[in-house]
Backbone bond lengths (Angstrom), bond angles and torsions (degrees), N, CA, C in turn:
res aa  C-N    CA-C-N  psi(-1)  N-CA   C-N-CA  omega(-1)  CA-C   N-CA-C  phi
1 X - - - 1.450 - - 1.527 108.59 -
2 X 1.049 127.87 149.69 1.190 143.73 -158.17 2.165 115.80 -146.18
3 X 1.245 124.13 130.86 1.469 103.27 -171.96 1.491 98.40 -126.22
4 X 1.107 116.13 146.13 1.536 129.00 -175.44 1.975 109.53 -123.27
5 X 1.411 92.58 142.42 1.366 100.58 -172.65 1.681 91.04 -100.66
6 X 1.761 107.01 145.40 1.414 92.49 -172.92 1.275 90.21 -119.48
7 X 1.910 120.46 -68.48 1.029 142.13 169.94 1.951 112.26 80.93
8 X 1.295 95.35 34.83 1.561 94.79 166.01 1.442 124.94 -126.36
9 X 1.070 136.95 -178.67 1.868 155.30 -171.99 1.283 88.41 -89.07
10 X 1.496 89.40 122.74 1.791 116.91 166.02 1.170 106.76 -141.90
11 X 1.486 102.50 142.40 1.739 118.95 169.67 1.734 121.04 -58.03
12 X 0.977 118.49 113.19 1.848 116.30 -163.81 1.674 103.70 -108.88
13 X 1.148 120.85 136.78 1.050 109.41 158.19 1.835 111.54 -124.82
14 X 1.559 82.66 121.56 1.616 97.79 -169.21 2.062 105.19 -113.79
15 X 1.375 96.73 161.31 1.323 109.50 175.36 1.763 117.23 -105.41
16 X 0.943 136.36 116.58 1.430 135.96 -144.24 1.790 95.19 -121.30
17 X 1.336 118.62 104.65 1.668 107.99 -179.42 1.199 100.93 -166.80
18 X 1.313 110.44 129.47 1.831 130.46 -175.49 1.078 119.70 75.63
19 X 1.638 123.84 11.70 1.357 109.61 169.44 2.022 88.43 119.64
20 X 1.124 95.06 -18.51 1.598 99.18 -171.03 1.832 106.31 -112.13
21 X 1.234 102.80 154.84 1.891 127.84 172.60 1.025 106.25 -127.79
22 X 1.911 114.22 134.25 0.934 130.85 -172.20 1.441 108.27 -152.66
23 X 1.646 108.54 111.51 1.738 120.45 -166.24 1.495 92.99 -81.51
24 X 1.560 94.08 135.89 1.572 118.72 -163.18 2.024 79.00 -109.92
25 X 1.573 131.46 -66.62 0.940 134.61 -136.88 1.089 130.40 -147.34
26 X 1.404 174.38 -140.27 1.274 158.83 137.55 1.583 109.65 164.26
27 X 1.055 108.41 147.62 1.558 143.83 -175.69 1.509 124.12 -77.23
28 X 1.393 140.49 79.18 1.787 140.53 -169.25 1.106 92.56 -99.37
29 X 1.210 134.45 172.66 1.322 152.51 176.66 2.078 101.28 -27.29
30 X 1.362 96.90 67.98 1.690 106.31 171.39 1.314 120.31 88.04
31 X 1.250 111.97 -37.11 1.424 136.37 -174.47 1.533 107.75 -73.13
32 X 1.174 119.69 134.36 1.702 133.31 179.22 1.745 105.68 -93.75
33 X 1.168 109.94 112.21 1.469 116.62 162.12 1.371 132.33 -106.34
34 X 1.282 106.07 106.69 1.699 104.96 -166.04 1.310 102.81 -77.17
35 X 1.069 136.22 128.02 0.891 144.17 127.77 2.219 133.40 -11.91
36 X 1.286 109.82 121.45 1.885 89.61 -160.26 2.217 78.80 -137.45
37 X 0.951 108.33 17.12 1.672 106.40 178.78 1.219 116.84 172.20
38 X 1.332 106.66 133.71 1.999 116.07 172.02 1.131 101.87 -111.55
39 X 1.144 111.56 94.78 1.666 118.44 179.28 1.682 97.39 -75.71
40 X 0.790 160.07 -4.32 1.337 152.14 172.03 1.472 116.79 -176.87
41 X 1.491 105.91 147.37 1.928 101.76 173.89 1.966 98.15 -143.88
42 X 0.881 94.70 143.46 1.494 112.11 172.45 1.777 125.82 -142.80
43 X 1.502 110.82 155.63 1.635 98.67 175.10 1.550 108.55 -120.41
44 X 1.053 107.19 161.74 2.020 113.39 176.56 1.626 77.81 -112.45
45 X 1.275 114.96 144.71 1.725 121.64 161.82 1.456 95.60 -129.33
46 X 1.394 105.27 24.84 1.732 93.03 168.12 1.725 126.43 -74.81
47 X 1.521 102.54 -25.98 1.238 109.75 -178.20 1.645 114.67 -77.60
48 X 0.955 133.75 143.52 1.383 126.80 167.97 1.461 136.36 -11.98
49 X 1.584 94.55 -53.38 1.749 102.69 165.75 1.507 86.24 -119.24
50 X 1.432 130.72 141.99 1.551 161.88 105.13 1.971 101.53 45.72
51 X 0.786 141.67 62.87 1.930 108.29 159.48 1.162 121.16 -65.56
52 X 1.534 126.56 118.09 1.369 130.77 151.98 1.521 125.72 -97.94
53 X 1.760 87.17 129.23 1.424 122.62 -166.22 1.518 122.93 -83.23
54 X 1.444 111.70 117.86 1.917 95.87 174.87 1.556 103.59 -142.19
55 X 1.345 82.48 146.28 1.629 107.37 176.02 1.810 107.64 -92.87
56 X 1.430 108.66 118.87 1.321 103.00 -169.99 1.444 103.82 -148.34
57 X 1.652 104.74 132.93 1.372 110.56 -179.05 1.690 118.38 -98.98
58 X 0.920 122.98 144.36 1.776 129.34 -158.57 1.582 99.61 -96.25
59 X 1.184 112.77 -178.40 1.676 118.09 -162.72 2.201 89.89 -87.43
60 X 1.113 115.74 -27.33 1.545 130.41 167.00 1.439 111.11 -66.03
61 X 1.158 134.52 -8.35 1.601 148.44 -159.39 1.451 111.56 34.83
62 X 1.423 114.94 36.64 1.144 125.24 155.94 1.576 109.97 -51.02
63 X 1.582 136.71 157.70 0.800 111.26 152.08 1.804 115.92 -147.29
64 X 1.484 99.24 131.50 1.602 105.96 -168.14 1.548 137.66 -77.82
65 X 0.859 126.97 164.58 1.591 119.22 151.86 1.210 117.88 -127.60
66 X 1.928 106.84 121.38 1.090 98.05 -172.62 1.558 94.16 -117.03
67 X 1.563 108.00 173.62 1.808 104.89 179.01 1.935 77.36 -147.64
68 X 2.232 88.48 141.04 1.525 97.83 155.48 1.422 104.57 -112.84
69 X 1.018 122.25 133.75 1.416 127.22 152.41 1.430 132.00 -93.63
70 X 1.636 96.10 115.90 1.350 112.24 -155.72 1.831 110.30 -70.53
71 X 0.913 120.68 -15.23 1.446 129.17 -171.79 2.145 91.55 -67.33
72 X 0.820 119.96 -52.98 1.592 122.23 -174.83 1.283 108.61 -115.76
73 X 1.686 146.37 20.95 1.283 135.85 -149.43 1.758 121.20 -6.11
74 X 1.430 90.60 76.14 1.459 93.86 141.64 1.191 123.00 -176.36
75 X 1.623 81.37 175.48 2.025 103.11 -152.89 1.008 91.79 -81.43
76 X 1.809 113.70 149.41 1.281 137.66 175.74 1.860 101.53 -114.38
77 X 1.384 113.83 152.52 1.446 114.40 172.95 1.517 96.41 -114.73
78 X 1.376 126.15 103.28 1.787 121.24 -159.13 2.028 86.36 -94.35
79 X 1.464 119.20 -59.03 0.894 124.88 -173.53 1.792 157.09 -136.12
80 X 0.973 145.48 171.77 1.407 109.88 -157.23 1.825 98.08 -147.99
81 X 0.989 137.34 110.82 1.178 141.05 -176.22 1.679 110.88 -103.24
82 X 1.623 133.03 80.07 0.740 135.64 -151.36 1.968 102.65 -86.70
83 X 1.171 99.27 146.40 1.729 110.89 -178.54 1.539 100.65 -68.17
84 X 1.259 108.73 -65.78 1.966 112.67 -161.16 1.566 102.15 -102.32
């Protein structure tokens, strides 16, 4: 395994219900990665507006870190923890 720092804006497609977000999918260089597990989510409220943090593994068992930042909604791709 190997981990890569990415740290850029990606298109997310998330499900938003009860107060809660939950990344279904997202966009890398063209390619659609569904999403198949949120192994973890957390928030920093240090910044002005909120970032929420998730650890999410892809249908490849890649597994990512993504952050939205709620001050402008949007998703960041911070990191990439590749399987092979």
């Amino acid at each position: 395994m190997r981990q890569e720092a990415i740290d850029q804006a990606i298109a997310v497609r998330a499900d938003f219900q009860g107060g809660a977000v939950k990344p279904l999918a997202f966009v890398r260089r063209g390619r659609e990665h569904r999403i198949v597990r949120v192994n973890a989510r957390w928030i920093d409220r240090m910044p002005r507006h909120p970032h929420f943090y998730f650890s999410v593994t892809d249908e490849s068992g890649d597994v990512y870190q993504l952050q939205l930042q709620a001050g402008d909604l949007v998703w960041w791709l911070d990191s990439v923890t590749l399987e092979s």
